[in-house]
C-alpha positions in Angstrom: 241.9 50.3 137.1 239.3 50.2 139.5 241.5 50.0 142.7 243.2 53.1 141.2 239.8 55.1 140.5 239.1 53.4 144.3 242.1 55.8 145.5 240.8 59.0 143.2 237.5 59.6 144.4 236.7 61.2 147.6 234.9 63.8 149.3 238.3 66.1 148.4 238.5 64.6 144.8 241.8 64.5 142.8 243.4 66.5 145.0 244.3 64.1 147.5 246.1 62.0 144.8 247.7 64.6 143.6 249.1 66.2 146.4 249.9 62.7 148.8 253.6 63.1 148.4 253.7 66.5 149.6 251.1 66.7 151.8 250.8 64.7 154.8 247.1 64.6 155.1 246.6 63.8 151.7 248.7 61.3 152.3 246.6 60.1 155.5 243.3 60.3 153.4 245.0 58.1 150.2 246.7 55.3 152.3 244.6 55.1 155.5 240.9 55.7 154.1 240.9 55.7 150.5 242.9 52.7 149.8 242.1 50.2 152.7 238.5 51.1 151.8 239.3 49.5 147.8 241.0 46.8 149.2 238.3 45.8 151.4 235.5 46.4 149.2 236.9 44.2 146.3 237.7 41.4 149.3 234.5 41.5 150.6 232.9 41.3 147.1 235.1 38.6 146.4 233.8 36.5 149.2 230.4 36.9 148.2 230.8 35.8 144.4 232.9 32.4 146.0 229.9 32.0 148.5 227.2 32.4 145.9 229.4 29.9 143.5 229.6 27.7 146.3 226.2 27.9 146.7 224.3 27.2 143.5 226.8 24.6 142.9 225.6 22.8 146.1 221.9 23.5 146.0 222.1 23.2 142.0 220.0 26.5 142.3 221.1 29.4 139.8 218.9 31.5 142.1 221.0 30.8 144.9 222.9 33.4 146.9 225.2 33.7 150.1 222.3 34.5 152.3 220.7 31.5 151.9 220.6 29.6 154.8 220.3 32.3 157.2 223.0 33.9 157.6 221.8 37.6 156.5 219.1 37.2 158.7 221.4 35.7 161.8 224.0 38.7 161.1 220.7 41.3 161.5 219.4 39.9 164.6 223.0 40.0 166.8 223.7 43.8 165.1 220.2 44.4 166.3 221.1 43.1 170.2 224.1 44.2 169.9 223.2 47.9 169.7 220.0 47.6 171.7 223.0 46.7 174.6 225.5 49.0 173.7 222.7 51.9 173.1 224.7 54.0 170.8 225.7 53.7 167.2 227.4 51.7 165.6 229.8 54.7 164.0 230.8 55.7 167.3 234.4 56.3 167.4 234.9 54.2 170.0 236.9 50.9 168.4 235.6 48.4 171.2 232.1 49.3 169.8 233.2 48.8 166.3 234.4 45.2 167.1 231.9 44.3 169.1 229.2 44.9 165.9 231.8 42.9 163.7 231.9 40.1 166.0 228.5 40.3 166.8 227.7 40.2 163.1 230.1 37.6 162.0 228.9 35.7 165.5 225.4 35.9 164.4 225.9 34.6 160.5 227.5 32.0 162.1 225.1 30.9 164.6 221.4 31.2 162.1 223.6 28.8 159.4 224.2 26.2 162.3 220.5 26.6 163.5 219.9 25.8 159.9 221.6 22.8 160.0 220.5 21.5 163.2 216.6 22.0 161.7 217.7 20.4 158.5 219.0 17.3 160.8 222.1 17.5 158.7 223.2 18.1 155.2 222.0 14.9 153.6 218.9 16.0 151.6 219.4 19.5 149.7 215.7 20.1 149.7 215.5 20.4 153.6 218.3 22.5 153.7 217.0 25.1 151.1 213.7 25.1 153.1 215.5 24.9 157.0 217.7 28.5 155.8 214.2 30.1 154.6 212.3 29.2 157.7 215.2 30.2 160.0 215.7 33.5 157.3 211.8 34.4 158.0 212.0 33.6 161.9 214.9 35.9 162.7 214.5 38.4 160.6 210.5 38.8 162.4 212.9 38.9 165.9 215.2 41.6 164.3 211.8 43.7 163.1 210.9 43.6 167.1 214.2 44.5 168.6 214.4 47.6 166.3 210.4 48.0 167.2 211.0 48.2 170.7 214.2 49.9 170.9 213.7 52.2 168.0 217.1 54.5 168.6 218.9 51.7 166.9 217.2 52.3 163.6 219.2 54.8 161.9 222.4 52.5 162.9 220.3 49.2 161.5 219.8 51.3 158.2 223.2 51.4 157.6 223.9 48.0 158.5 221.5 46.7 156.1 222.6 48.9 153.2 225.8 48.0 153.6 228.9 50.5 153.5 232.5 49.8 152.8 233.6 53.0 154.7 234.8 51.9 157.7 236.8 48.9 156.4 240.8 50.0 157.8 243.9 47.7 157.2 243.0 45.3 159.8 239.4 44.3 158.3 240.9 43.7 155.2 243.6 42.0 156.6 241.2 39.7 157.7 239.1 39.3 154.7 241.9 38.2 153.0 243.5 35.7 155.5 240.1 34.3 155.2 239.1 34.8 151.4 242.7 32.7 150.6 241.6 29.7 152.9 237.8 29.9 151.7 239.6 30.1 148.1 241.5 26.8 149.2 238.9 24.9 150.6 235.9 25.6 147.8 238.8 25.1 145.1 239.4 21.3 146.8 235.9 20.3 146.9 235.2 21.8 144.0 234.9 17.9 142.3 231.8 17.1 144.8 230.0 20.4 142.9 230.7 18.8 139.6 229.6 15.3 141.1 226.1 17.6 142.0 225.7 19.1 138.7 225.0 16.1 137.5 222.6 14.8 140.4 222.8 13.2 143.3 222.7 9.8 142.3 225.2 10.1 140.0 227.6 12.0 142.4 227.1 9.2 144.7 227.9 6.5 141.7 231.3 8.3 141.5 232.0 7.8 144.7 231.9 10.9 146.1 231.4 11.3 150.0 228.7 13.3 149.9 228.0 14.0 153.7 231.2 15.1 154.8 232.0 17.2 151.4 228.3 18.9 151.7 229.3 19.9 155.4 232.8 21.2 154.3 231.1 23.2 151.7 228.4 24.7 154.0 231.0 25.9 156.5 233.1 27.4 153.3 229.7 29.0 152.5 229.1 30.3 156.6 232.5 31.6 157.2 232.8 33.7 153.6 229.1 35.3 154.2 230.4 35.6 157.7 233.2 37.2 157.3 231.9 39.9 154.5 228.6 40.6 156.3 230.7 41.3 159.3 232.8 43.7 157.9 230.4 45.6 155.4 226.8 44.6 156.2 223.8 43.1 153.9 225.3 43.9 150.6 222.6 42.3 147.6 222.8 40.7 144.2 226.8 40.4 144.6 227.2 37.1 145.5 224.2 36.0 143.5 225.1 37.7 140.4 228.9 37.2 139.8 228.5 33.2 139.2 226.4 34.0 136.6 228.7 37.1 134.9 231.7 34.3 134.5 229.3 31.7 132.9 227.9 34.4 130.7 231.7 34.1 129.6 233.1 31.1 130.1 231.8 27.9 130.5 233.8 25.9 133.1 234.1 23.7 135.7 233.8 24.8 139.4 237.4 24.3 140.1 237.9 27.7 138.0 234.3 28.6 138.4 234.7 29.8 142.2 237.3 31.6 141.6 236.2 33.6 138.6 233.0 34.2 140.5 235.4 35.6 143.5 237.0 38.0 140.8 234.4 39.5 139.3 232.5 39.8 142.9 235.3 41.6 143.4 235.4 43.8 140.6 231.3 43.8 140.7 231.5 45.5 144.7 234.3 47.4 143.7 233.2 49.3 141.3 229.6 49.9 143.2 231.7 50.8 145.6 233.5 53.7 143.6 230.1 55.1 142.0 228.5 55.1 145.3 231.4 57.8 146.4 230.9 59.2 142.6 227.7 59.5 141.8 226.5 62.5 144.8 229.8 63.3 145.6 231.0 65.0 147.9 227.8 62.8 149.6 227.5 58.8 149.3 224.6 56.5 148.4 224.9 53.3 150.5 226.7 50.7 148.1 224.0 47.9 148.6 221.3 50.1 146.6 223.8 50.3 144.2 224.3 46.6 144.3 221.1 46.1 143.9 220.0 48.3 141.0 222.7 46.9 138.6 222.8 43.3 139.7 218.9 43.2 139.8 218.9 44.7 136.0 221.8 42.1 134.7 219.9 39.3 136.2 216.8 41.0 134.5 218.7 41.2 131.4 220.0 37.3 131.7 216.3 36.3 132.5 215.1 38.1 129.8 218.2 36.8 126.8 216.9 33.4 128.4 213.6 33.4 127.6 214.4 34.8 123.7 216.6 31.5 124.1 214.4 28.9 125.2 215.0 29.4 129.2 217.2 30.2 131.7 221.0 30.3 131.0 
């Protein structure tokens, strides 16, 4: 339903849909913007909700999300450099432009999580970690605040970045997102048993046997490469990745071999449909989707705070 209402709205409304199979351009607007656009926006939501899965399994957190170790702050940072040396906009029409953000973006994700681990000397102790990815968070994004201080004609472009927008997401982005979301998918569903092991502590995880070096590092670079991948492609989007964990366990209570891919669903569905009230709401003009994002993921997690403490705590 959503991937249909995904195709419907537009700056030209219904019309478009109405009229693809006589009209050409129509048909351009439907199956080269409208629907690529869906597509991507459900992949890249889907990402998140597996990374923030994967990451309050491994840091046993529920206030964990897909930025945690850096990446968000990384991603900034090369955007930041990236158009300080290109000195235009990241909207330009030129393509090499356009890849050069994405890489630059995905480059950068990449690059603050393994400074992260490098500061953490490893992923033996959780603790370190969480602290490692909020030191390196604060650090880079103070260097991103002076690029954009001292070259301040990247700040409309840095805006959009970190509002995140789904609108220039074509076949070949999405493409991507889902080579990778599908070998993410794989990966987080076969260590899925070492997040179990976790749940129930360390010690016990390690009574069971459970390689807990290698299988923490395998999870961190499922974690990097999904935040990397969606952050290149649509920017800082909030609350996604942080929220859709807990939509599913608000519904179903399960282990994390169903859990991360539940979360990667409804992250899905969660961007998605952000995604079609940010066209909606002004149209024919669009709010960036990661206000959007924000306001409803910030209320449910407001709402699941507050049932928790008419409960007795946090659920």
């Amino acid at each position: 339903m959503l991937m249909i209402l995904g195709t419907s709205v537009g700056s030209t409304g219904l019309d478009s849909l109405r009229a693809m199979w006589q009209d050409p351009v129509a048909a351009q607007i439907v199956w080269d913007i409208r629907l690529p656009r869906s597509l991507g926006a459900w992949l890249a939501g889907a990402l998140l909700g597996l990374a923030g899965a994967v990451a309050q399994g491994l840091f046993r957190n529920p206030l964990a999300d897909p930025y945690l170790l850096g990446s968000a702050s990384g991603a900034s940072l090369a955007v930041a450099l990236a158009l300080a040396l290109f000195g235009g906009s990241p909207f330009a029409t030129a393509w090499v432009l356009r890849l050069g953000l994405t890489g630059a973006a995905f480059a950068g994700a990449v690059a603050a999580v393994l400074l992260t681990l490098v500061l953490a000397q490893g992923v033996q102790h959780s603790l370190r970690l969480l602290l490692a990815g909020v030191i390196v968070g604060v650090v880079l994004g103070a260097m991103t605040s002076l690029v954009m201080l001292t070259h301040p004609d990247v700040l409309q472009a840095m805006q959009a970045f970190m509002l995140g927008s789904t609108g220039f997401v074509g076949w070949s982005a999405a493409g991507v997102m889902a080579m990778l979301l599908l070998l993410c998918v794989v990966a987080a569903v076969g260590l899925s048993r070492v997040l179990d092991g976790l749940s129930l502590g360390e010690a016990t995880a390690q009574s069971l046997g459970l390689p807990l070096a290698p299988m923490r590092a395998a999870l961190v670079a499922v974690l990097a490469l999904a935040t990397g991948t969606a952050v290149a492609q649509t920017g800082l989007i909030a609350f996604v990745g942080l929220a859709a964990p807990h939509l599913v366990r608000s519904v179903v209570k399960t282990t994390h071999n169903r859990l991360v891919l539940l979360s990667a669903l409804a992250g899905g569905a969660l961007l998605l449909g952000a995604d079609v009230l940010a066209r909606a709401v002004l149209a024919p003009q669009e709010l960036p989707v990661g206000v959007l994002t924000a306001v409803l993921g910030g209320g449910y997690l407001l709402w699941l705070m507050y049932r928790g403490q008419g409960r007795g705590g946090w659920r």
